[in-house]
VOGU-3710 file (C-alpha; in Angstrom, 3 decimals, decimal comma):
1> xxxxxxxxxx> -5,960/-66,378/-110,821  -4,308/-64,337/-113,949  -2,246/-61,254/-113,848  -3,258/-59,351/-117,183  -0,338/-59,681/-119,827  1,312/-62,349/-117,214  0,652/-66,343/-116,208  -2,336/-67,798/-114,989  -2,420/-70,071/-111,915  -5,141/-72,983/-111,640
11> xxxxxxxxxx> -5,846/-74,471/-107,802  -8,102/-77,218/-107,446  -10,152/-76,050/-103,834  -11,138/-78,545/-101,553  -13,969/-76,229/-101,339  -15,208/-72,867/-101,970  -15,010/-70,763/-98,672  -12,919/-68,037/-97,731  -10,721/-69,744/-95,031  -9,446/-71,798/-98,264
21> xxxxxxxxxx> -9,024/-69,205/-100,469  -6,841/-67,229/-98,123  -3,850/-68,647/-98,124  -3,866/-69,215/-101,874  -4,043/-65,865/-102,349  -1,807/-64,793/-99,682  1,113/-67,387/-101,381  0,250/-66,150/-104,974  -0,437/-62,406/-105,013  1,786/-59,712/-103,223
31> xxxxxxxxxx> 0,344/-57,931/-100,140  -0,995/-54,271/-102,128  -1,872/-56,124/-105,399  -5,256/-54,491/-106,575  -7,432/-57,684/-107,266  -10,753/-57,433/-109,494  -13,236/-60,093/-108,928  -16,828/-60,279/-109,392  -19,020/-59,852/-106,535  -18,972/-63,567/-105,307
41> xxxxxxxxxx> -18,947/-63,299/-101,346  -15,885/-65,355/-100,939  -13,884/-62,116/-102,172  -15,144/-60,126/-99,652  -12,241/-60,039/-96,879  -9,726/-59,347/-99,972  -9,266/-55,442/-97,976  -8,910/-56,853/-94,624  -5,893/-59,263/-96,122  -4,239/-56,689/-97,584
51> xxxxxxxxxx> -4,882/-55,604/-100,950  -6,561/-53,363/-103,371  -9,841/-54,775/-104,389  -12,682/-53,653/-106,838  -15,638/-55,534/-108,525  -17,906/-55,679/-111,245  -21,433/-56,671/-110,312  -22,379/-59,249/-113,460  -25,793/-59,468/-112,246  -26,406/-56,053/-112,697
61> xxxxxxxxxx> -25,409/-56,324/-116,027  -22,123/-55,036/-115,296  -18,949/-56,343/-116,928  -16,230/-53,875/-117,201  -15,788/-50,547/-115,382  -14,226/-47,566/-116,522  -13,682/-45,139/-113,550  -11,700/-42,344/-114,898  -13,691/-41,223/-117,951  -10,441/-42,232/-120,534
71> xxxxxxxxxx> -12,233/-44,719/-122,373  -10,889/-47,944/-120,872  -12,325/-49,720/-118,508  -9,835/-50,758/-115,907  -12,060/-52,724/-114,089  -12,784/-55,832/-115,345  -12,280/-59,775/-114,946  -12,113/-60,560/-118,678  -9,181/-61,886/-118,913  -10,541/-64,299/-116,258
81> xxxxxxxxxx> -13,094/-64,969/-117,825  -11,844/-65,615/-121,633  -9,124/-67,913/-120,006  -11,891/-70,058/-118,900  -13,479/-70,256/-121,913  -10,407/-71,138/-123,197  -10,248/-74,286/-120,904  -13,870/-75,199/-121,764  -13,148/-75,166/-125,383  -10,270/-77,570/-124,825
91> xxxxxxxxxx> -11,478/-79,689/-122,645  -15,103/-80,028/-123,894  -13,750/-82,825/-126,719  -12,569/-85,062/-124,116  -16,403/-85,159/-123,424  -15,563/-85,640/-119,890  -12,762/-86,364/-117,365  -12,683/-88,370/-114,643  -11,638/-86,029/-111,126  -8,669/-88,463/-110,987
101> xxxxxxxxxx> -6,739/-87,033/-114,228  -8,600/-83,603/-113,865  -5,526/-82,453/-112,119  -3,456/-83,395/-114,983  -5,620/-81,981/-117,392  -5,971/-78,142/-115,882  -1,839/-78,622/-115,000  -0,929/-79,362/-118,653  -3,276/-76,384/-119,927  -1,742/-74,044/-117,062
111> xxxxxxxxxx> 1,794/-74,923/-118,204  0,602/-74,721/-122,286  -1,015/-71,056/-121,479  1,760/-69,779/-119,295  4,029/-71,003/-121,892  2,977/-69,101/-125,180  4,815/-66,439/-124,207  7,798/-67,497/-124,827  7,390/-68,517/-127,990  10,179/-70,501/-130,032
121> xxxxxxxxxx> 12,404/-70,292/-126,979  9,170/-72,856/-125,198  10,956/-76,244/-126,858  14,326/-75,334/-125,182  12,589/-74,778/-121,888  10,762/-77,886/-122,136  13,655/-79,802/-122,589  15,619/-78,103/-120,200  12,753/-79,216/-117,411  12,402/-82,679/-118,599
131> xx> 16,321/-83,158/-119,435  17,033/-81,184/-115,849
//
């Protein structure tokens, strides 16, 4: 999950149904929050929990929305979507990880991504959480 403009948060799922999902999303995004997903059918009850939810259907051909005629299309998982490609692009050199350190891996690029906001002030924070 990314907010656009804020942090990203990776989950490892056990496995891809909506009874998992749920509480993720319940613990991560604030009841009202207008999600945009894709059409997968594990997004479906997203209403019924409590929040704002529009798609893009990507096998129509579909990939961002714009719904008010000003010229931006405010529906849209791009940002998603370049994050993972992101990932990919890091972790394709590795040529490979075991499931073991996976967890490692997507932690270290969740804490890297989250952290290039802050810019020169991300070496004092690091210290400050290894140092305590």
């Amino acid at each position: 999950m990314i907010q656009r403009g804020g942090d990203v948060v990776i989950r490892l799922l056990e496995n891809v149904q909506q009874k998992t999902i749920e509480p993720i999303i319940k613990a991560l995004i604030a009841p009202g929050t207008l999600v945009n997903t894709d059409e997968y059918v594990i997004y479906e009850p997203l209403e019924t929990w409590g929040y704002g939810h529009k798609t893009v259907c990507h096998s129509a051909g579909e990939y961002a929305r714009d719904e008010d005629g000003d010229g931006f299309c405010e529906v849209h998982v791009n940002t998603m979507e370049g994050f993972w490609s992101l990932l990919r692009s890091w972790l394709r050199p590795h040529r490979g990880i075991s499931q073991e350190h996976l967890p490692l891996y997507l932690g270290f690029f969740e804490f890297v991504h989250n952290a290039r906001r802050r810019g020169k002030a991300l070496l004092g924070n690091l210290l400050e959480t290894v140092l305590g």
